[in-house]
C-alpha positions as CSV (number, residue, x, y, z in Angstrom):
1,X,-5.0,-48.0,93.5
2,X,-1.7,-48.6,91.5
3,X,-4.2,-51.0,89.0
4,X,-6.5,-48.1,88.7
5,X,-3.9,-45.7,88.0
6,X,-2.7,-48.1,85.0
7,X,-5.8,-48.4,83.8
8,X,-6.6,-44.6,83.5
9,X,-2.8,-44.1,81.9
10,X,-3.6,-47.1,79.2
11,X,-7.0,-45.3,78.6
12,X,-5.5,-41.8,78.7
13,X,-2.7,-43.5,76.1
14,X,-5.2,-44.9,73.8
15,X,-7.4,-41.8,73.7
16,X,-4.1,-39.8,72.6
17,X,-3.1,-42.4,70.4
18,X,-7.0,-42.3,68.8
19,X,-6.5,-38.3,68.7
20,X,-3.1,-38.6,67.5
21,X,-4.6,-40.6,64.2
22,X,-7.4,-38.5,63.5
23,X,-4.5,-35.4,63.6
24,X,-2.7,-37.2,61.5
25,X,-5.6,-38.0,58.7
26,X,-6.9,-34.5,59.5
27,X,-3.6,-33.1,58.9
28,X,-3.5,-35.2,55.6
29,X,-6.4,-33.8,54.3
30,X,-5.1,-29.8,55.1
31,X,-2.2,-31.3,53.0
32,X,-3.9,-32.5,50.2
33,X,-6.5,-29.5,50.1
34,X,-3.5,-27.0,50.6
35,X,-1.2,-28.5,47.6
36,X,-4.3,-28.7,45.2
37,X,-7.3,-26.2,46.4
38,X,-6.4,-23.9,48.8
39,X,-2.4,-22.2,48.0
40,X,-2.6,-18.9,47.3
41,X,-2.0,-18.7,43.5
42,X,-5.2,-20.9,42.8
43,X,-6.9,-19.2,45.0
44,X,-6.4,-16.0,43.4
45,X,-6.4,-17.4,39.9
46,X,-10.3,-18.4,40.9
47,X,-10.9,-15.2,42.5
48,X,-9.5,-13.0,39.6
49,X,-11.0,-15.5,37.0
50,X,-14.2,-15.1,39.1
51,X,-14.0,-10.9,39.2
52,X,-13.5,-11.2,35.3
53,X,-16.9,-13.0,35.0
54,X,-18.9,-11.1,36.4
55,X,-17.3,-7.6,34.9
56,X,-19.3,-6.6,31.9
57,X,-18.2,-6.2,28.4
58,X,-16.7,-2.6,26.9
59,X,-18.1,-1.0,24.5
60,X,-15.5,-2.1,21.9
61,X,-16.3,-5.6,22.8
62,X,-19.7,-5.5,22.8
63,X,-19.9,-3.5,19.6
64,X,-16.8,-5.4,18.2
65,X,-15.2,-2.5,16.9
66,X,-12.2,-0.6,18.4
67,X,-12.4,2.5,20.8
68,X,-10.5,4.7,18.5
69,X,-13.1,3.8,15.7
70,X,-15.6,4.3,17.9
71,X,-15.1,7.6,19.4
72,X,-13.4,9.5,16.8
73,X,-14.8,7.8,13.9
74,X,-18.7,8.3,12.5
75,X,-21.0,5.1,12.5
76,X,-21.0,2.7,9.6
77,X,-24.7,3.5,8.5
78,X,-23.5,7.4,8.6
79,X,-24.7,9.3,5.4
80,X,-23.6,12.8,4.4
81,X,-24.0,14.6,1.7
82,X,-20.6,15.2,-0.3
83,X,-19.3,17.2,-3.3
84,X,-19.5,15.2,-6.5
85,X,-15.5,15.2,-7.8
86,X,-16.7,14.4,-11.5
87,X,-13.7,12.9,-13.4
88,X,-15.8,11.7,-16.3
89,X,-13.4,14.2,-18.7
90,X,-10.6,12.3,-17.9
91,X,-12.2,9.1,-19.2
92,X,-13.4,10.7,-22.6
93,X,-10.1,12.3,-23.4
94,X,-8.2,9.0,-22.6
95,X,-10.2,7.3,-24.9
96,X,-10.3,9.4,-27.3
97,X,-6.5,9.2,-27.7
98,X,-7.0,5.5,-27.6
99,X,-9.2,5.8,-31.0
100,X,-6.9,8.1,-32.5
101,X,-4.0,6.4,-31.8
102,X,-0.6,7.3,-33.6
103,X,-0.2,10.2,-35.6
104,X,2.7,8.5,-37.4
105,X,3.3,5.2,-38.4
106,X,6.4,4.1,-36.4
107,X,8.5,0.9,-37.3
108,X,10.6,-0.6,-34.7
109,X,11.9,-4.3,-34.1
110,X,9.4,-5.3,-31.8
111,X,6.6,-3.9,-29.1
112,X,9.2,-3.3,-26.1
113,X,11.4,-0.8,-28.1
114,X,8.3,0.8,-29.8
115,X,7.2,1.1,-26.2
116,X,10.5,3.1,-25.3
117,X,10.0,5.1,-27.8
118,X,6.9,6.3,-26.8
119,X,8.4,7.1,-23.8
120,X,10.5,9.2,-24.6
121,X,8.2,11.0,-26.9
122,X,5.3,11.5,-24.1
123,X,8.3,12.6,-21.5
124,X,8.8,16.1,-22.7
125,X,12.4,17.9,-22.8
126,X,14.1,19.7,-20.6
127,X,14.6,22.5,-22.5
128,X,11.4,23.4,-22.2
129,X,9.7,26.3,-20.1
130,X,9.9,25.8,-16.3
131,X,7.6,26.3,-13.9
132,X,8.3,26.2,-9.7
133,X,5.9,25.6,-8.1
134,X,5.0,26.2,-4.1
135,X,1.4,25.1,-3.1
136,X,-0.5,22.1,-4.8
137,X,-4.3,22.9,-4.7
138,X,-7.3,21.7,-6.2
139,X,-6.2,23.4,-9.8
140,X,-3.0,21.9,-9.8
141,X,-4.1,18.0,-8.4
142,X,-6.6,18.3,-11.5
143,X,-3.9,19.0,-14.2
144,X,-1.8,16.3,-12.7
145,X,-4.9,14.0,-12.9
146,X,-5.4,15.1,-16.5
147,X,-1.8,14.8,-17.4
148,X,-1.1,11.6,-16.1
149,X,-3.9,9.9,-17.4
150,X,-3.4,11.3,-21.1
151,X,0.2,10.5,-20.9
152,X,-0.5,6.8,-20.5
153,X,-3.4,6.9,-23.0
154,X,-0.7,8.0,-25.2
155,X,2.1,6.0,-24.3
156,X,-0.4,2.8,-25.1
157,X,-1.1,3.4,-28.5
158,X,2.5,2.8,-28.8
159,X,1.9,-0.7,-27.8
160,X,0.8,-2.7,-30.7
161,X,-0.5,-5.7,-28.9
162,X,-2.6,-3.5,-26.6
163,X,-4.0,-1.9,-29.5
164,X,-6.0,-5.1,-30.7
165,X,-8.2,-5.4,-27.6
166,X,-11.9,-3.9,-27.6
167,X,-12.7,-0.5,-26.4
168,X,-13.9,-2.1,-23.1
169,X,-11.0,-3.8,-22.2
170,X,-8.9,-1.1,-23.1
171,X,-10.4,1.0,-21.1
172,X,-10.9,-0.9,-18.3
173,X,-6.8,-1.2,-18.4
174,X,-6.3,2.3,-18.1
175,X,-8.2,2.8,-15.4
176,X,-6.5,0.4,-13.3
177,X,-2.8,0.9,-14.6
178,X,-2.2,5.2,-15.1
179,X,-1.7,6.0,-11.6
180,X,1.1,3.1,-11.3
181,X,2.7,4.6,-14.3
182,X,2.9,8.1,-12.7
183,X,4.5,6.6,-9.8
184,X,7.5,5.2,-12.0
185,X,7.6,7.5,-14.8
186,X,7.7,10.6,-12.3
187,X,10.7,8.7,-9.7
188,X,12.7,8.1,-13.3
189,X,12.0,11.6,-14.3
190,X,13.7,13.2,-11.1
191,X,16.3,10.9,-11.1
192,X,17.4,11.5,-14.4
193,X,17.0,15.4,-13.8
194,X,19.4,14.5,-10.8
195,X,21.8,13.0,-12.8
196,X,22.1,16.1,-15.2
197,X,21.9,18.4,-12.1
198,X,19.0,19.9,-13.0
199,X,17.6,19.8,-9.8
200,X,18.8,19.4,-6.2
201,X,18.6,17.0,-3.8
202,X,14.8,17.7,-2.1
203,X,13.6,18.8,-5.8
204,X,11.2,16.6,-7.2
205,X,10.6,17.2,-11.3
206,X,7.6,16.2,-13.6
207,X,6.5,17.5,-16.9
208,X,3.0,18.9,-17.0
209,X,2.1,19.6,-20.7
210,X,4.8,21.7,-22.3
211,X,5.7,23.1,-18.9
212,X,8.7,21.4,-16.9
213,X,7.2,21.8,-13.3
214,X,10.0,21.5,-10.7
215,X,9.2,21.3,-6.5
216,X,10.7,21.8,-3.4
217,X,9.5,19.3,-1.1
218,X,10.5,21.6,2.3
219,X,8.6,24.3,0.9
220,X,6.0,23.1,-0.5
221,X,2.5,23.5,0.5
222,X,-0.2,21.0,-0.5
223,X,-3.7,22.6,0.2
224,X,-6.6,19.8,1.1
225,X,-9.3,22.2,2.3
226,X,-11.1,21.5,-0.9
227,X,-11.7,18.2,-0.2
228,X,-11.0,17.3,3.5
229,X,-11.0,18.9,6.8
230,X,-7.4,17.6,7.4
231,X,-4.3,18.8,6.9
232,X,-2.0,17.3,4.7
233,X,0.6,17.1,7.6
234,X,-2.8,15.5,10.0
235,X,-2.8,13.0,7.0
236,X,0.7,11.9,7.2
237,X,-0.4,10.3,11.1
238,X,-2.4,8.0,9.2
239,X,1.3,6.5,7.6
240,X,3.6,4.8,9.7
241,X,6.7,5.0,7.0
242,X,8.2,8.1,5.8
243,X,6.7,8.4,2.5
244,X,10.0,11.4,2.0
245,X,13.0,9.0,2.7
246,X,11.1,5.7,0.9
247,X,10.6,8.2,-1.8
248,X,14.7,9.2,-1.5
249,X,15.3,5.6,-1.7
250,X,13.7,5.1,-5.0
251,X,15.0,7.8,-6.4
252,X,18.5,6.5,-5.4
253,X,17.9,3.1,-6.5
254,X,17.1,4.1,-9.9
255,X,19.8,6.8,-9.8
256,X,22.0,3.6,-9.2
257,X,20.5,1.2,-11.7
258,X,20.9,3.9,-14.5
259,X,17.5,2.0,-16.7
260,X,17.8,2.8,-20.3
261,X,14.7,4.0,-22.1
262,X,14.1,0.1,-23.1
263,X,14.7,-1.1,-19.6
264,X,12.2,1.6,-17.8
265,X,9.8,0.8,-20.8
266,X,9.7,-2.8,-19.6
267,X,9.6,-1.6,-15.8
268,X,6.8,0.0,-16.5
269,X,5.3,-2.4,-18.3
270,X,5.9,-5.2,-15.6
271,X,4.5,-3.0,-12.7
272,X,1.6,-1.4,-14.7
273,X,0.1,-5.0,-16.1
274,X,1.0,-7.2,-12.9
275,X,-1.0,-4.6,-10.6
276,X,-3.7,-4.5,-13.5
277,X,-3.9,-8.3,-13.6
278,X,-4.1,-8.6,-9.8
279,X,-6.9,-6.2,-9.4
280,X,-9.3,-7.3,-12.0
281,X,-8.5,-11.3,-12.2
282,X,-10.4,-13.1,-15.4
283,X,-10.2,-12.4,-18.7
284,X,-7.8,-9.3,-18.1
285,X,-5.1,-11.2,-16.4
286,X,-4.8,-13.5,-18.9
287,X,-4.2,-10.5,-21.3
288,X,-1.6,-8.9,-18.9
289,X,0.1,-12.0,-18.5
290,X,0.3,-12.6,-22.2
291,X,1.9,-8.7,-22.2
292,X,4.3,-9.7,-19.8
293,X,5.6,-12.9,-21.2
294,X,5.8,-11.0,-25.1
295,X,7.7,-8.2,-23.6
296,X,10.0,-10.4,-21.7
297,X,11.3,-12.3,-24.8
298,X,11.8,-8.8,-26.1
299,X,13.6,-7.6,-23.5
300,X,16.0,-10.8,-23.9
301,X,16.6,-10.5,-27.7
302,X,17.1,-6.3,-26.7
303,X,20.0,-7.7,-24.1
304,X,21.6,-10.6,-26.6
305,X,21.3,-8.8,-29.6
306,X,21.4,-4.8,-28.9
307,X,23.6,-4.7,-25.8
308,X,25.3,-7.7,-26.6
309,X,25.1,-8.7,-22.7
310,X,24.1,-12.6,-22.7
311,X,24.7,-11.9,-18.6
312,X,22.0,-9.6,-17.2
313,X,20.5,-11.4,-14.1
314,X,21.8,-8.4,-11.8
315,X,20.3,-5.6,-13.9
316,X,16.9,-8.0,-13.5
317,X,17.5,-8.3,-10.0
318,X,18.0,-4.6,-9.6
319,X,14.8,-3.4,-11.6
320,X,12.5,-6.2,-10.1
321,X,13.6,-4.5,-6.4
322,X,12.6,-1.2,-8.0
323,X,9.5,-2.5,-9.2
324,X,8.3,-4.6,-5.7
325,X,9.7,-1.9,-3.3
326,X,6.9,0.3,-5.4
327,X,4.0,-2.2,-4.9
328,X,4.8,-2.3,-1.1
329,X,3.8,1.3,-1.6
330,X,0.5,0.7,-3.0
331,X,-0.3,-1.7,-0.7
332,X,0.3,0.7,2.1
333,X,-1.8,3.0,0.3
334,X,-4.8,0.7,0.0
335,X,-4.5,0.3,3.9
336,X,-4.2,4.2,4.3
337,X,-7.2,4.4,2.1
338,X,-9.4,2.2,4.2
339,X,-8.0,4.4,6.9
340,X,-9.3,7.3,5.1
341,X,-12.4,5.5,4.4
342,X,-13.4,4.5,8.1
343,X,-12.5,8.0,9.7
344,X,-14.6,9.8,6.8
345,X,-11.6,11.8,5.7
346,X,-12.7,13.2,2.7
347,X,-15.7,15.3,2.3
348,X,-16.1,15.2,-1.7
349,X,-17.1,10.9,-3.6
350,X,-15.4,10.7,-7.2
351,X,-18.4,10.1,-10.2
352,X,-15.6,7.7,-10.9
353,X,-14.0,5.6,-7.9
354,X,-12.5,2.8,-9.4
355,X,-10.1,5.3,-11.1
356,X,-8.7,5.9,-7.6
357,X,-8.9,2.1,-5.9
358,X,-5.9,0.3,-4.7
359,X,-7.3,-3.0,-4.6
């Protein structure tokens, strides 16, 4: 009976022992399978990873285009007719200033001073009528289109170098370099109105023909309803900067520089043929660059031998700031203009588009 009893307990003892092993490996395997495939992170990594899959693509994926785009903006194939801005009269009247070039014979030591001279001849005086204006409509953006671009015609018949190129190329020039101009010629304008206290501190001041035309920015309104179905203030949303204190900034920078007539001529010069060269490439470039190298020699003799200043790496310094904090402008421009482009701002197409391109 005892022998029996010993028996069963060895048997009982082995059979626990045999279960006690396959716990063991069993409880092994739990291990291994809860370290690698079974803790809760991986399995809700799978499980969202697996809810992703099978979640169809949105529209702007699938289309590949924005939801703002898509929903607020018309299709890409979307045709509508639009007023024809024709701007051919601009182009004529430019070039025929081109062809008639000076009215005078004028001798000066070399191009860059001839240039500042031109300046200040095309600049008006401030002695002249005034004119205050408080809206900006279609009437008045067509004489500052007209303005502006005979102004510069003007201003490069001063410009002897210019003045041996072909027709074509001249022309092609002007088209890509008279809205830069206005950008500078119009900041130095007010700031030098500024400085003589001729305007205040929210005044902007231009000349328009014989008329000196003076603004207040705060009351000022600027009518688009002629061309768009936005307001001008709906427009500004489409700007991340302040285009008023970047404009104040300017203003103050060249308030602070204090350019002479031979150092905005070669600001001008730098800014207008460096955009021009960039936009066009080729054969044009090569001409700009060739501007740009002539009127920098010029500017050195003016330095050395007019202003007897053989140190003038800060007044470079300060008008090259001037000059790039301007062509960050355009650049936000041509962005603001794709913008424009996308969302179908305008309702009127220019006879005449690369007049208005930022590229």
């Amino acid at each position: 009976m005892v022998e029996m009893l010993e028996v069963v307990k060895y048997v009982e003892k082995r059979v626990m022992e045999g279960i006690s092993e396959r716990s063991r490996a069993e409880h092994v395997q739990r291990f291994s399978d809860f370290q690698y495939d079974r803790d809760v992170h991986h399995a809700e990594k799978s499980t969202a990873v697996a809810v992703y899959q099978n979640i169809p693509p949105s529209m702007s994926t699938f289309l590949g285009r924005p939801n703002l785009i898509i929903y607020s903006a018309p299709p890409s194939d979307f045709s509508k007719s639009k007023a024809l801005m024709d701007v051919q009269f601009l182009i004529d009247k430019a070039q025929d200033i081109l062809k008639t070039g000076l009215e005078t014979p004028l001798y000066m030591p070399n191009s860059l001073e001839k240039l500042a001279m031109g300046l200040d001849r095309i600049r008006g005086r401030s002695d002249q009528s005034t004119k205050i204006i408080t809206k900006v409509g279609k009437e008045e953006i067509f004489a500052f289109l007209e303005d502006d671009m005979s102004k510069v015609a003007k201003w490069l018949t001063y410009f002897d170098e210019f003045q041996l190129l072909s027709d074509t190329m001249q022309i092609d020039i002007l088209k890509g370099l008279w809205s830069v101009f206005g950008r500078l010629e119009r900041l130095a304008t007010t700031a030098i109105a500024r400085q003589q206290n001729l305007c205040g501190e929210n005044e902007l001041m231009t000349y328009i023909g014989k008329d000196v035309v003076m603004c207040d920015r705060k009351n000022l309104e600027i009518d688009l309803s002629w061309c768009s179905k936005y307001t001008f203030e709906q427009l500004k949303l489409f700007d991340s900067h302040d285009s008023d204190k970047q404009l104040d900034m300017l203003i103050q920078m060249v308030l602070d520089l204090k350019p002479t007539d031979v150092e905005l001529a070669y600001m001008l010069c730098q800014l207008c043929f460096h955009q021009v060269g960039k936009k066009y490439q080729g054969a044009i470039q090569e001409v700009t660059d060739r501007f740009q190298e002539v009127l920098s020699n010029h500017l050195h003799d003016y330095y050395v031998n007019t202003m007897r200043q053989s140190k003038y790496a800060n007044r470079i310094a300060s008008m090259m700031k001037i000059n790039n904090t301007i062509q960050q402008c355009i650049y936000r421009d041509k962005v603001k203009s794709e913008l424009f482009r996308v969302f179908d701002v305008f309702h009127v197409k220019c006879s005449h588009p690369e007049l208005f391109s930022h590229n």
